[in-house]
FITI-298608 format. One record per residue: residue in one letter; z, x, y of N, C-alpha, C in turn. Coordinates in steps of 0.1 Angstrom, whole numbers, plus 5000, padded with zeros to 4 digits. Layout:
<atoms>
aZXYZXYZXY;...
</atoms>
This chain:
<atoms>
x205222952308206523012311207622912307;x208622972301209522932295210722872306;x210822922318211822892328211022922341;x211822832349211522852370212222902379;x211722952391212122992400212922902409;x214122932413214722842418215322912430;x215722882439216322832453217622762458;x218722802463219922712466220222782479;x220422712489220222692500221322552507;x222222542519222322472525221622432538;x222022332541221522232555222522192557;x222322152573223622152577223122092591;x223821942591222821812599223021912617;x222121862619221821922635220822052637;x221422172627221222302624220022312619;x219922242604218522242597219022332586;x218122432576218522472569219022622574;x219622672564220422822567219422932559;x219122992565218323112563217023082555;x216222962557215222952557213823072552;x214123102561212723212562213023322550;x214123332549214723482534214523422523;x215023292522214523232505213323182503;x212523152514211123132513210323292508;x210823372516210323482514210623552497;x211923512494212123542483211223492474;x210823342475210723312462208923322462;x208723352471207123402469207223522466;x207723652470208223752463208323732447;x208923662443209323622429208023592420;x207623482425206223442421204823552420;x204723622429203823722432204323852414;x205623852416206323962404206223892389;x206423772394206723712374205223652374;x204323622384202823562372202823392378;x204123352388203823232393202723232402;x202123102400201123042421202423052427;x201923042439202423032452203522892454;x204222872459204822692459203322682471;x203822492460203022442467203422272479;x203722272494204222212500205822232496;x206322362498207922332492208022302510;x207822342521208922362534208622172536;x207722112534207522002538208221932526;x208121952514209421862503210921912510;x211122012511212422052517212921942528;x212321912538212121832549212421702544;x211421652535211721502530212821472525;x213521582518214821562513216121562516;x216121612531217521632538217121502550;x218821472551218721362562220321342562;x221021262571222021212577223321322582;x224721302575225221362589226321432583;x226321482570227321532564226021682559;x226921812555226021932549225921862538;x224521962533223521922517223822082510;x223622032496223622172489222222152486;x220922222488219622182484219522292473;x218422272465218522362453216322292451;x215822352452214422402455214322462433;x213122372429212922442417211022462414;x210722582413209422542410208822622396;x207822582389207522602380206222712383;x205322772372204422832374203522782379;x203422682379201722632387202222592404;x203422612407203822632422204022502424;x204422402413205122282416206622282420;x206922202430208322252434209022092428;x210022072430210921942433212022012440;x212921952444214021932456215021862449;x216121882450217521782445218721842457;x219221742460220221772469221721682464;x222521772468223821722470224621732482;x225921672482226821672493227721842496;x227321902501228322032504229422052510;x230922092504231822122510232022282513;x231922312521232222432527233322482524;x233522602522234622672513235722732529;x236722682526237722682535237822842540;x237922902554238123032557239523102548;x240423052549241523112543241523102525;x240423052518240423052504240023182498;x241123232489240523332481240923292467;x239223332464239023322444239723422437;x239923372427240623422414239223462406;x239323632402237723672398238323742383;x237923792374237723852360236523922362;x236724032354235324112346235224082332;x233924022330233623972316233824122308;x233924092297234924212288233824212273;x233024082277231824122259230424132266;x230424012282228924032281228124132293;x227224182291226724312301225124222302;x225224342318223724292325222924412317;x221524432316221124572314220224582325;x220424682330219824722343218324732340;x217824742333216124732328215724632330;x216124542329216024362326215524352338;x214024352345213724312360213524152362;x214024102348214323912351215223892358;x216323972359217023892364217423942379;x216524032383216524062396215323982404;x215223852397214723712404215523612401;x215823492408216523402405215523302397;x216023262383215423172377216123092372;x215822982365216822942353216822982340;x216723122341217023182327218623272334;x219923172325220723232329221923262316;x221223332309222323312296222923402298;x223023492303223623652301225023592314;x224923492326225623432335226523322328;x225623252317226823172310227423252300;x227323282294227923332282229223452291;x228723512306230423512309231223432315;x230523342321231723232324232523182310;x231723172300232723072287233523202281;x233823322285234623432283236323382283;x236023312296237123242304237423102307;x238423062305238422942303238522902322;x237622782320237322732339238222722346;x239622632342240422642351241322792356;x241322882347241522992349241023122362;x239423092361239223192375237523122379;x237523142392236523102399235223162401;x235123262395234123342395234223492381;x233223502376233323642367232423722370;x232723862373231923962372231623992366;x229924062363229824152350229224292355;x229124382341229124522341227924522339;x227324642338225724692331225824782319;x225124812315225524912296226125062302;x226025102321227125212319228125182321;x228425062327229724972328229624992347;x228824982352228925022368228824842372;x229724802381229724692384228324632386;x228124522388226524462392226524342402;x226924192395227324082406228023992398;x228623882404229123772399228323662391;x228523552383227723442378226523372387;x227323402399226523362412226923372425;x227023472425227523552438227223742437;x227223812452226823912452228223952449;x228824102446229824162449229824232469;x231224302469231524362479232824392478;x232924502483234024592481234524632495;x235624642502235224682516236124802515;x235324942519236225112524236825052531;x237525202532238425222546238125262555;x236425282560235825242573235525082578;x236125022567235424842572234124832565;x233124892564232224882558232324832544;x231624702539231524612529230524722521;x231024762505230224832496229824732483;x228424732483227824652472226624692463;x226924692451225924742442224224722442;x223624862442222724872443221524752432;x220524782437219224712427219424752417;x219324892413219124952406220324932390;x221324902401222624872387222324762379;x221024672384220924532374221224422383;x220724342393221524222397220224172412;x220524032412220023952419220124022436;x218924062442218824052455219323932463;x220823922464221223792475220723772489;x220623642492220123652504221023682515;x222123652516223023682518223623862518;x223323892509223824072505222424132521;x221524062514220024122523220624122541;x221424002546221423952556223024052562;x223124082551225124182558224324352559;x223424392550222724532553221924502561;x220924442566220624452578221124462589;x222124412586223124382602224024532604;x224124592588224724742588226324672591;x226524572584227724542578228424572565;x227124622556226824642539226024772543;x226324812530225624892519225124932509;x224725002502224625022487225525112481;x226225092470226925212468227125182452;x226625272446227225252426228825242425;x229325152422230625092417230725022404;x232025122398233125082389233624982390;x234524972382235724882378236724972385;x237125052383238025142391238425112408;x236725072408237225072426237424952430;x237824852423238524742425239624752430;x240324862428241824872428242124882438;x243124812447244024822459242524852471;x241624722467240424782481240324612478;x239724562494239924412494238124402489;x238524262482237424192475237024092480;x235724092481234823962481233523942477;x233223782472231823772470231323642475;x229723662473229723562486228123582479;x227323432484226123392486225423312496;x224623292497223623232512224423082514;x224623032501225122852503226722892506;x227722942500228822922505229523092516;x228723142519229023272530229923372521;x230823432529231423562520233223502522;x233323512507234923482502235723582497;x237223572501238023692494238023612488;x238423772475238823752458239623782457;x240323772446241323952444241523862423;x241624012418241524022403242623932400;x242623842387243623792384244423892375;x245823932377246624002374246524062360;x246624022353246524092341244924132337;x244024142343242624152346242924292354;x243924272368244024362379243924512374;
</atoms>
């Protein structure tokens, strides 16, 4: 195998880690689909690697033979009142056939090649489309769209895009849904995206994007 299954996840001292049991479950999921073993000792490397008194950004990598390693950094929590500045990439598309990338791995070229669309300082996140152009997810983040029942709307499996752990944890709760979405329905409906390590953040289109 050419690339691994990976994992990003916080801890958070006192707490332990944040949703534990869904990325675990994920990534054996993953493994069982792409032809990996099983991990092997990841919840006890996980363990060895978190310690003291500030949050960790943990990021879990394992290869086919179910070797994991662990790297951690320092996490800053993304301020409640912050909202990102988002773009829809305009050259590069998901293809919804593609069932790689409805695993998280490090095969992410179709994810870089829209970020360098846009230059970094410019917007904090880029969405992409699929070949009918129906929204999918961010570089690394789920979408959501919220009606005018309150109800958070987010693109199905089926459009092309990563099962978030996160997305998984707002439709259970029957906070979320699935719903096929455009570009269109961006318009004048509040935006956000969000993943398991930093929770759910407004966006709103940068203007000439809008």
């Amino acid at each position: 195998m050419d690339y691994s299954l990976i994992e990003t996840m916080r801890w958070e001292p006192g707490e332990g880690f944040v949703r534990l049991d869904q990325h675990m479950r994920r990534l054996a999921r993953s493994a069982d689909a792409l032809g990996f073993r099983q991990p092997m000792g990841a919840q006890d490397a996980l363990k060895e690697a978190v310690s003291g008194d500030v949050a960790l950004r943990v990021r879990l990598t394992m290869n086919f033979r179910g070797r994991v390693e662990v790297t951690t950094t320092e996490f800053q929590p993304v301020a409640k009142d912050t909202v990102w500045r988002v773009m829809v990439a305009q050259k590069t598309r998901l293809k919804s056939e593609d069932t790689l990338y409805r695993h998280k791995t490090t095969r992410r070229e179709p994810y870089e090649a829209a970020r360098a669309e846009f230059s970094a300082d410019a917007v904090d996140e880029v969405l992409l489309l699929n070949e009918r152009g129906e929204l999918c997810e961010g570089t690394f983040t789920n979408i959501f769209i919220e009606s005018p029942d309150g109800m958070l709307l987010t693109p199905p499996l089926s459009s092309g895009l990563l099962p978030g752990i996160l997305r998984a944890d707002l439709i259970r709760g029957r906070r979320a849904r699935n719903e096929v979405l455009k570009p269109k329905d961006l318009a004048n409906r509040a935006l956000f995206v969000g993943n398991s390590l930093r929770g759910l953040i407004r966006a709103e289109l940068v203007p000439e994007y809008a």
